[in-house]
C-alpha positions as CSV (number, residue, x, y, z in Angstrom):
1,X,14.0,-17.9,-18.2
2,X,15.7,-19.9,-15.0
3,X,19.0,-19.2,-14.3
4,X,22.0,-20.4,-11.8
5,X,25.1,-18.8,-10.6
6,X,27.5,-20.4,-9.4
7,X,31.0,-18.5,-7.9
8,X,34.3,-19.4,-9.4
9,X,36.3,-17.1,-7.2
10,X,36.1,-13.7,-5.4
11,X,36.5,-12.5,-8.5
12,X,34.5,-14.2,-11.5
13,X,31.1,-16.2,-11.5
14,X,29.4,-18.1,-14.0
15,X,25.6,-18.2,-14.5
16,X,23.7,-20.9,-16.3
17,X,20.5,-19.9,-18.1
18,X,18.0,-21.1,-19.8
19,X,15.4,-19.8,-22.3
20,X,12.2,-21.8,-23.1
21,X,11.7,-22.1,-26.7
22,X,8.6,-19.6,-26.5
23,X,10.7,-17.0,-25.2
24,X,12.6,-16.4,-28.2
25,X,9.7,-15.6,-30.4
26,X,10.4,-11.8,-30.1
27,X,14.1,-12.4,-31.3
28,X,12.7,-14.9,-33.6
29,X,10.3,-12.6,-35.2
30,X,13.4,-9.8,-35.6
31,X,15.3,-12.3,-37.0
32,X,13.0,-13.0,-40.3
33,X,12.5,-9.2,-40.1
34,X,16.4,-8.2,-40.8
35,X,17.0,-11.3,-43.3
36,X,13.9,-10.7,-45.0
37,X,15.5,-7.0,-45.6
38,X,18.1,-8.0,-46.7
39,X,17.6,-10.4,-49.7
40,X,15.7,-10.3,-53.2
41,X,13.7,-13.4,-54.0
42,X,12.0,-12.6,-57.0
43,X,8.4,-12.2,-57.0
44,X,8.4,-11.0,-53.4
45,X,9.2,-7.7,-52.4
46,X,12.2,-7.0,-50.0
47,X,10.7,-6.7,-46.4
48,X,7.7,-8.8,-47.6
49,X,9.2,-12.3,-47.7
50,X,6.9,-14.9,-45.9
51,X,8.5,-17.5,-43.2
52,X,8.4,-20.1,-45.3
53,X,10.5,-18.9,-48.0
54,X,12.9,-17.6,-46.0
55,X,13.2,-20.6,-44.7
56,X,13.6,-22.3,-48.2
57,X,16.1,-19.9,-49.6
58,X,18.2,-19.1,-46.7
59,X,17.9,-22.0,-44.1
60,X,15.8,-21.9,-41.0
61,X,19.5,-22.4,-39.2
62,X,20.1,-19.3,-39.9
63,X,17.3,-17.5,-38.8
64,X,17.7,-19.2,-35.1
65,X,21.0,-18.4,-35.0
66,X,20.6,-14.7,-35.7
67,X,17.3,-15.1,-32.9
68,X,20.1,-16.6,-30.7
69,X,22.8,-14.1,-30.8
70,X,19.8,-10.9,-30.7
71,X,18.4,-12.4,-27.5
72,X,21.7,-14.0,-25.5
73,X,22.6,-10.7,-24.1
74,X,19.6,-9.4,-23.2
75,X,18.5,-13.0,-21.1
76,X,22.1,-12.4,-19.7
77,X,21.6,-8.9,-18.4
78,X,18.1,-10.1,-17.0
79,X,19.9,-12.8,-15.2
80,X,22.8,-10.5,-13.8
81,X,19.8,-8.4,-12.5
82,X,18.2,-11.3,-10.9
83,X,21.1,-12.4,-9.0
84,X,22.4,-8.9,-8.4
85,X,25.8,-9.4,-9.7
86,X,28.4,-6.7,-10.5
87,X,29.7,-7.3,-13.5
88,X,32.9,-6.4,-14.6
89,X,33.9,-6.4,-18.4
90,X,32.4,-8.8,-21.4
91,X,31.2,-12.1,-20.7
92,X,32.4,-15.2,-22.1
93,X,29.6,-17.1,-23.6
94,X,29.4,-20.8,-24.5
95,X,26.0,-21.9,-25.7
96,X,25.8,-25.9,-24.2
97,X,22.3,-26.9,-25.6
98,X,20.0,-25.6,-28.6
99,X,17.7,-27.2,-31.6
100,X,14.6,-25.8,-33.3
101,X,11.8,-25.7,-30.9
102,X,13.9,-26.7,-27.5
103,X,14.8,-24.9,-25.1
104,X,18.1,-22.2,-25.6
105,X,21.0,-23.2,-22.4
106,X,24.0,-21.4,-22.7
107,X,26.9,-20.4,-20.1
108,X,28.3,-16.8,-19.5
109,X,31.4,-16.4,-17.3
110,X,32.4,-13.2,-16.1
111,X,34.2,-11.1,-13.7
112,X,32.9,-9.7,-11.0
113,X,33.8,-6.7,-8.5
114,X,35.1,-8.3,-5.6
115,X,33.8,-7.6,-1.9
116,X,35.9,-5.1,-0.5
117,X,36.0,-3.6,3.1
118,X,37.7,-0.4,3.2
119,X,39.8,0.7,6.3
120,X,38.9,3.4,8.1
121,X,40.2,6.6,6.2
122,X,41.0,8.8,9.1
123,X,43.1,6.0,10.2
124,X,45.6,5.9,7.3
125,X,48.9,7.7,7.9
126,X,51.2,8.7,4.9
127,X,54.7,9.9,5.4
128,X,56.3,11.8,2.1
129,X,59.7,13.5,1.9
130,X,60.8,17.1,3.4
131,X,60.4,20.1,1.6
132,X,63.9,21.5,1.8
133,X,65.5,23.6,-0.8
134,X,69.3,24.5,-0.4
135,X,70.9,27.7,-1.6
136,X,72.8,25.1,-4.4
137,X,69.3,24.6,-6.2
138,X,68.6,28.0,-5.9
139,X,72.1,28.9,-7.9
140,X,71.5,26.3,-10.2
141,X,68.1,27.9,-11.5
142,X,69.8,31.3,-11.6
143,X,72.6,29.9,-13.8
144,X,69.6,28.1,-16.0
145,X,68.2,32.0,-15.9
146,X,71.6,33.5,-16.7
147,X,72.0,31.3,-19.7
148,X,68.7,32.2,-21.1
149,X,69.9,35.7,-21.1
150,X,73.2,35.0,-22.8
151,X,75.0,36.7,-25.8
152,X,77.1,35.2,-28.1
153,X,80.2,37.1,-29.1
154,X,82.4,36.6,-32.2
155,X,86.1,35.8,-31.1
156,X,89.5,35.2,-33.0
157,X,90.3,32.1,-31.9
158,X,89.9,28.2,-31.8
159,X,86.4,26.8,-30.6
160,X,86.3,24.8,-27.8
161,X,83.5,23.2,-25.9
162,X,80.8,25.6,-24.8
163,X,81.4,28.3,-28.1
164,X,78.9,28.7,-30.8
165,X,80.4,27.7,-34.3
166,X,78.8,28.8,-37.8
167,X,79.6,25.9,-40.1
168,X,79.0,24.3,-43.8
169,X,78.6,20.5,-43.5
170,X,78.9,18.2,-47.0
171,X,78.5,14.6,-47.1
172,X,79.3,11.6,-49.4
173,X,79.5,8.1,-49.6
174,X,82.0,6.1,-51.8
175,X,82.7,10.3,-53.4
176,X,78.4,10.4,-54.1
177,X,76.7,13.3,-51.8
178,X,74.5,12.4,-49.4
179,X,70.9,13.5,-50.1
180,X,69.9,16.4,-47.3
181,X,73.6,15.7,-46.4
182,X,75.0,19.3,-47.5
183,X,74.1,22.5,-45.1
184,X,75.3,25.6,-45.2
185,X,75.8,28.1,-42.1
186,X,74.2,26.4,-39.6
187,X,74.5,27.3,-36.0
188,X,76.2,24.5,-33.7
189,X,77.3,24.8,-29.7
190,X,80.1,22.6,-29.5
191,X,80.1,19.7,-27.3
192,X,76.3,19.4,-27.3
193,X,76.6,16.2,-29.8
194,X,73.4,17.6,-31.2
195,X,74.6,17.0,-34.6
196,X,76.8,13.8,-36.3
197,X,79.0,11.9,-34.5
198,X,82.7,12.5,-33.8
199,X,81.9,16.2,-35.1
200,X,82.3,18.3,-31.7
201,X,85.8,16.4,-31.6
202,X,87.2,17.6,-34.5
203,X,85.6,21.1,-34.1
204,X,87.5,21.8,-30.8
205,X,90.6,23.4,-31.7
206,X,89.2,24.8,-35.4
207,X,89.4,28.4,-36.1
208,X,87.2,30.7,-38.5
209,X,87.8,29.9,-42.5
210,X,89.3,26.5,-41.0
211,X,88.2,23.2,-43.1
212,X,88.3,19.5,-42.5
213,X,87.2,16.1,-43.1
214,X,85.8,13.2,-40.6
215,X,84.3,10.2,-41.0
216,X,80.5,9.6,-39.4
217,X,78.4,6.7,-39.6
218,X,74.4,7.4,-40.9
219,X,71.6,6.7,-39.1
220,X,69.2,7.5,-41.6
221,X,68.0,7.7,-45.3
222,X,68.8,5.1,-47.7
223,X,73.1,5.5,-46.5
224,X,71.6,4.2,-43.4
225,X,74.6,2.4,-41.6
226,X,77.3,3.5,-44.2
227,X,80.3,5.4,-43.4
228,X,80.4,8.8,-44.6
229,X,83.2,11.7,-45.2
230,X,82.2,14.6,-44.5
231,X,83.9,18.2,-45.0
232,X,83.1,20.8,-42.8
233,X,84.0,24.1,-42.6
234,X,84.0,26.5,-39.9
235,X,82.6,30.2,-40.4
236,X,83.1,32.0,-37.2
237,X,83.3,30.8,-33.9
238,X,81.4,32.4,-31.4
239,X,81.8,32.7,-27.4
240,X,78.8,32.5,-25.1
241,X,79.0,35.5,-22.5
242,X,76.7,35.4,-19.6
243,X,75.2,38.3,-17.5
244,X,77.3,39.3,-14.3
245,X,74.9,38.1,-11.7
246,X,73.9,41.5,-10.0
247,X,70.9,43.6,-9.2
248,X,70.6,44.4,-12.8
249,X,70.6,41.3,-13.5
250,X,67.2,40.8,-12.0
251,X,65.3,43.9,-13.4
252,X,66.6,42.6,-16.6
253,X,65.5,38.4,-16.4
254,X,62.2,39.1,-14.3
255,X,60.1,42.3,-12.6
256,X,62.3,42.3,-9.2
257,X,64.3,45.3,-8.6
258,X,66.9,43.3,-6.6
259,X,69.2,39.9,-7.0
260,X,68.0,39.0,-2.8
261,X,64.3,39.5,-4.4
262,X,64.7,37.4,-7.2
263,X,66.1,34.5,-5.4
264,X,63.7,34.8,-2.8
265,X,60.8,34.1,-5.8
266,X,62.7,31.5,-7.2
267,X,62.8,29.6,-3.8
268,X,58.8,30.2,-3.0
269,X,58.5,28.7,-6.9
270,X,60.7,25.7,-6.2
271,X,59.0,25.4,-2.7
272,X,55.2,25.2,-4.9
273,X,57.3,22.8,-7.0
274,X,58.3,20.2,-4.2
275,X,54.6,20.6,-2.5
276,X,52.6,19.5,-6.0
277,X,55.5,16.2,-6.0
278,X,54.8,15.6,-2.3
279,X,50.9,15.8,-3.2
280,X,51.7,13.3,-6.0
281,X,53.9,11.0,-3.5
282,X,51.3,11.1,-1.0
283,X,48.3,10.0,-3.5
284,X,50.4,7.5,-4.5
285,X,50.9,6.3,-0.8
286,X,47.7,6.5,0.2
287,X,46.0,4.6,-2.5
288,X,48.6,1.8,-1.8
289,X,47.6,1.6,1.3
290,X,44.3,1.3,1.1
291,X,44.7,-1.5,-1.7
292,X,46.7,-3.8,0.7
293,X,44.5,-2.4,3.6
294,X,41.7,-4.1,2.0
295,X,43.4,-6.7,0.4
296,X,42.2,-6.1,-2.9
297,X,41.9,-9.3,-5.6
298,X,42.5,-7.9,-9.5
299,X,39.7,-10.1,-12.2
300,X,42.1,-11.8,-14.4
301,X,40.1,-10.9,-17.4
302,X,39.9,-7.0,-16.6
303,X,43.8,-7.4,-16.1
304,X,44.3,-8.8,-19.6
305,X,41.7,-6.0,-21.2
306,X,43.8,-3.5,-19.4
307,X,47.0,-4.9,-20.7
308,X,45.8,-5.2,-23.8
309,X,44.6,-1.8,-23.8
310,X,48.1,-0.6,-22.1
311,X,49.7,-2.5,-25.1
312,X,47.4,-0.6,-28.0
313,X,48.5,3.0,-26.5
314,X,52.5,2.3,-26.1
315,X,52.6,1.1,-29.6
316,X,50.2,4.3,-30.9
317,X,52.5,6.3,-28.8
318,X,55.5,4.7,-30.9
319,X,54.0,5.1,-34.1
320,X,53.7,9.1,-33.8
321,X,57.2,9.1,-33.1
322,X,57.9,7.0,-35.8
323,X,59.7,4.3,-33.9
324,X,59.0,0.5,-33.4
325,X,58.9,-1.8,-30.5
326,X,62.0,-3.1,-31.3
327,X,63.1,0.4,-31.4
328,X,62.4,1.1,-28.1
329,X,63.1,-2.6,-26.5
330,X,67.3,-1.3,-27.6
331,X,66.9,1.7,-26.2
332,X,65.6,0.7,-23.1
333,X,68.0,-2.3,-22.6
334,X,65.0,-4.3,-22.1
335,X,63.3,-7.7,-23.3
336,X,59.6,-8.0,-24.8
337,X,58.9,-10.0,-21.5
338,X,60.4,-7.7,-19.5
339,X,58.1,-4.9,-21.0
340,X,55.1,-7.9,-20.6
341,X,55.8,-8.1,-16.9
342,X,55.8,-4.0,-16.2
343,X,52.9,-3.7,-17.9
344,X,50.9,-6.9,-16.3
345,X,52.4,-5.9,-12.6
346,X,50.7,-1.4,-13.7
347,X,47.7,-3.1,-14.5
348,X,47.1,-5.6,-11.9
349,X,48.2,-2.1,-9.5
350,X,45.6,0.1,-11.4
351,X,42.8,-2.0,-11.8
352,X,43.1,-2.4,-7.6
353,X,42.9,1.2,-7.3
354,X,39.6,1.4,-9.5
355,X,38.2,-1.1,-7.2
356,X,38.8,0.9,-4.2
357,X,37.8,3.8,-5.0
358,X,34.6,2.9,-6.9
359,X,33.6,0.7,-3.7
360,X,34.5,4.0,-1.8
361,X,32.4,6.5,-4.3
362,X,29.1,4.0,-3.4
363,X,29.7,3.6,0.6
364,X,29.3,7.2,0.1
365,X,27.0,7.6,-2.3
366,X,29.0,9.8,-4.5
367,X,27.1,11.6,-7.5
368,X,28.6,13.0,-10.2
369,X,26.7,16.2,-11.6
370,X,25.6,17.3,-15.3
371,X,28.2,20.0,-14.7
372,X,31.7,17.8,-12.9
373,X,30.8,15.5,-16.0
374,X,30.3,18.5,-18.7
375,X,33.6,20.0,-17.3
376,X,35.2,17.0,-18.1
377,X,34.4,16.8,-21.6
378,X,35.1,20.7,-22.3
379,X,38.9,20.0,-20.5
380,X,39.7,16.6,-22.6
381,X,38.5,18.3,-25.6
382,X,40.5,21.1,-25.4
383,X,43.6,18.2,-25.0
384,X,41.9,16.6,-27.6
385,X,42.1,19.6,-30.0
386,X,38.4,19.3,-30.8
387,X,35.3,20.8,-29.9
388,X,33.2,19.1,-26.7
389,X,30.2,18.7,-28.9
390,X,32.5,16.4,-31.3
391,X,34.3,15.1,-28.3
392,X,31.0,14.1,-26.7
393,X,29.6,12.4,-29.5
394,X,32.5,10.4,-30.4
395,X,32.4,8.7,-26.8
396,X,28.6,7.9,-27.5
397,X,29.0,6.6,-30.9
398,X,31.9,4.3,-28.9
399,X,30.3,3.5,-26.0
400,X,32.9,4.9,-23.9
401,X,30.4,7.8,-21.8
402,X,30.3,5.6,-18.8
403,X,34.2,5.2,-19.3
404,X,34.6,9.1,-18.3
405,X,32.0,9.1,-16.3
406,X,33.4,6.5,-14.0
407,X,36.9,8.4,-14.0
408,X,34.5,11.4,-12.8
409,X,33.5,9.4,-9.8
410,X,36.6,7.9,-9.0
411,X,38.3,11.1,-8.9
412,X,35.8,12.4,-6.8
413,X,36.2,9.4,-4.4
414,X,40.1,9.8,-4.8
415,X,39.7,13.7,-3.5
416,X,37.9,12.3,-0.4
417,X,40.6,9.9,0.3
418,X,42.9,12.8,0.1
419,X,41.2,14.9,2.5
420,X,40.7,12.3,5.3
421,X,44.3,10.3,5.5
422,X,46.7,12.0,7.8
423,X,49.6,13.4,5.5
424,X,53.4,13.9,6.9
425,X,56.8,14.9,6.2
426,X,60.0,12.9,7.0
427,X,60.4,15.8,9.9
428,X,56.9,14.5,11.6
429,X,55.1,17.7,10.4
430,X,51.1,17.0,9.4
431,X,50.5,18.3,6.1
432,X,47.1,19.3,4.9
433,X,45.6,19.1,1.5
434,X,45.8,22.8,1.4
435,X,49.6,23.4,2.0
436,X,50.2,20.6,-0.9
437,X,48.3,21.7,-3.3
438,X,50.0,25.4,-2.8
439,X,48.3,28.9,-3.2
440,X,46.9,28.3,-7.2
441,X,45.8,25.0,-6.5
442,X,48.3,22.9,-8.5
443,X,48.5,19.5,-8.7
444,X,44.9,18.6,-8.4
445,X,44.9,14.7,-7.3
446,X,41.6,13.4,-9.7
447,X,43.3,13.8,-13.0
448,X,43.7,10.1,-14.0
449,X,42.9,10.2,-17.4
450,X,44.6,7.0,-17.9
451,X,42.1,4.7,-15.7
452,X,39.1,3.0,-18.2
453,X,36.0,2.0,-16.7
454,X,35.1,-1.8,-16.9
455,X,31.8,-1.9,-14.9
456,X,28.6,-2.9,-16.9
């Protein structure tokens, strides 16, 4: 085999390569094995068909193309070897010359990871917000605490926004009810329009035993987009009544004997809150900075199998919800080339970041161990709902092992980054990885489940 490569940009080469006729023979060989399996001539039996016949019945064009597809990748691999080239993602392959008995020449462009030189990690500064907590966010989470422990209270008197309302709902179009339009005592809090529309308005101001009509327009079922009537009647109506917000308040919503103590918890929690988001904020920084640090070029080709694979999970994602693109494109106020853009722009941004911090993980020769990569299987299969041993073997039997086990290494290398770069507040305070990542080690900055490996 010779073979040329020849560099297209700093991100993609194409090698030329050519196999002397004699050097398919092994592929050759294969190939009269597998068709010979696979057809019945009679008076020969299957496996057993000579050359010749094969050749007769099937077509000797056949048989070297099957020889020529078994042996292109492995003359590829053997010239990516010999040249030393990283490859990144599939190749493209155009065979340019080939006949019976001449030589195979064929073309393979592909990306390649890009020469990258890293800044000096101990030299990158981050600066992330404050940590400040006011005594209004500290109210508001009581209030969000006082609700939970709420009664509700019957009263003689008209609902209005805020009371709970017992009520019997019927529905019909053109005088025909409305299948799984008709419900009886069902539990409402008015105001929350978590029911049909224009119902909360005609509930405030309704008293027990009182009855009504509105009219609604359906959003599902086959009255989809029809006007409705629908008669509802209110049963009782109900007042929300909150705890008075006092020492027994707190031995009652949590294991402090005092209001002073239960505040003070619920500012240390909001404090661990606002440290695992500064954590986030500073990963975020810091791996933007070291992609325009080192002036990072994104393969085209990886970018449009990222795309292409951020495309496949938004519209899974859609389906389980039962919704469709279009769906969300009105929800979202947004066009399918806005959506395009965003999703080339998270891409191009992601695929950067793999760079970097796989050229990071070999500068410093990081390993990943039998156990890191075990523990990584055991946690997504436990998100997976499956066991590890199923887990495992469905990312062999789809070639995706080296997948996870690139995320391993890059969220090794990703840790590193985090412990060198200097971290501070908006105050000038230096953070360390330690005060982020708070007393139970929240926040943990390697999980990027959603990166995909795309080295050969």
């Amino acid at each position: 085999m010779k073979s040329t490569v020849e560099t297209l940009s700093p991100t993609r080469v194409r090698l030329a390569i050519e196999v002397p006729f004699a050097e398919l023979e092994p592929s050759l060989k294969k190939a009269y094995r597998e068709i010979g399996a696979q057809v019945t001539i009679p008076g020969f039996r299957r496996g057993k068909v000579p050359a010749a016949v094969i050749d007769q019945r099937v077509g000797r064009g056949a048989v070297l193309n099957e020889a020529v597809q078994e042996a292109i990748p492995a003359q590829f691999l053997a010239a990516v070897r010999e040249h030393e080239v990283k490859t990144l993602g599939r190749p493209e392959v155009e065979i340019t010359e080939f006949a019976d008995g001449a030589p195979l020449k064929f073309t393979a462009e592909i990306d390649v990871r890009p020469e990258i030189t890293l800044p000096n990690l101990e030299e990158v500064e981050v600066t992330v917000d404050e940590v400040q907590i006011g005594d209004q966010e500290i109210d508001e989470q009581l209030a969000a605490l006082r609700d939970r422990f709420s009664t509700l209270k019957t009263v003689e008197r008209a609902a209005a926004n805020g009371d709970y309302v017992q009520l019997d709902l019927a529905a019909t179009v053109d005088g025909e009810e409305v299948p799984g339009g008709t419900a009886t005592n069902v539990s409402h809090e008015v105001g929350s329009g978590q029911l049909l529309p224009g119902l909360d308005e005609v509930l405030v101001g309704m008293s027990a035993d009182d009855s009504t009509t509105f009219t609604t327009q359906l959003v599902g079922g086959e009255y989809a987009g029809r006007d409705a009537e629908v008669a509802v009647t209110v049963r009782t109506v109900k007042e929300k009544q909150l705890p008075e917000l006092d020492d027994d308040f707190a031995q009652l919503a949590s294991e402090f004997d005092t209001l002073d103590e239960l505040r003070a918890d619920l500012r240390t929690r909001l404090e661990r809150v606002k440290r695992v988001e500064q954590l986030y904020d500073a990963r975020d920084k810091a791996l933007k900075a070291l992609v325009e640090a080192a002036d990072v070029p994104a393969p085209e080709g990886i970018v449009r199998e990222e795309v292409e694979q951020r495309k496949e999970a938004m519209n899974d994602q859609l389906q389980r919800i039962g919704a469709s693109m279009d769906d969300y494109l009105q929800s979202e106020g947004k066009s399918q080339e806005e959506i395009d853009t965003e999703l080339s722009e998270a891409a191009v941004e992601g695929v950067r970041i793999q760079l970097v911090l796989d050229t990071l993980a070999d500068a410093e020769d990081i390993q990943v161990s039998d156990d890191e990569f075990g523990h990584e299987i055991v946690h997504r299969a436990q998100r997976a709902g499956v066991s590890p041993q199923q887990y495992y073997d469905q990312l062999i039997r789809s070639g995706l092992a080296a997948a996870v086990f690139g995320d391993v290494r890059r969220g090794k290398a990703l840790a590193m980054v985090m412990e060198r770069v200097k971290i501070r507040d908006a105050a000038g305070n230096e953070l360390s990885l330690d005060d982020l990542r708070g007393a139970d080690g929240a926040g943990e900055e390697h999980d990027h489940d959603h990166d995909h490996d795309h080295e050969d």
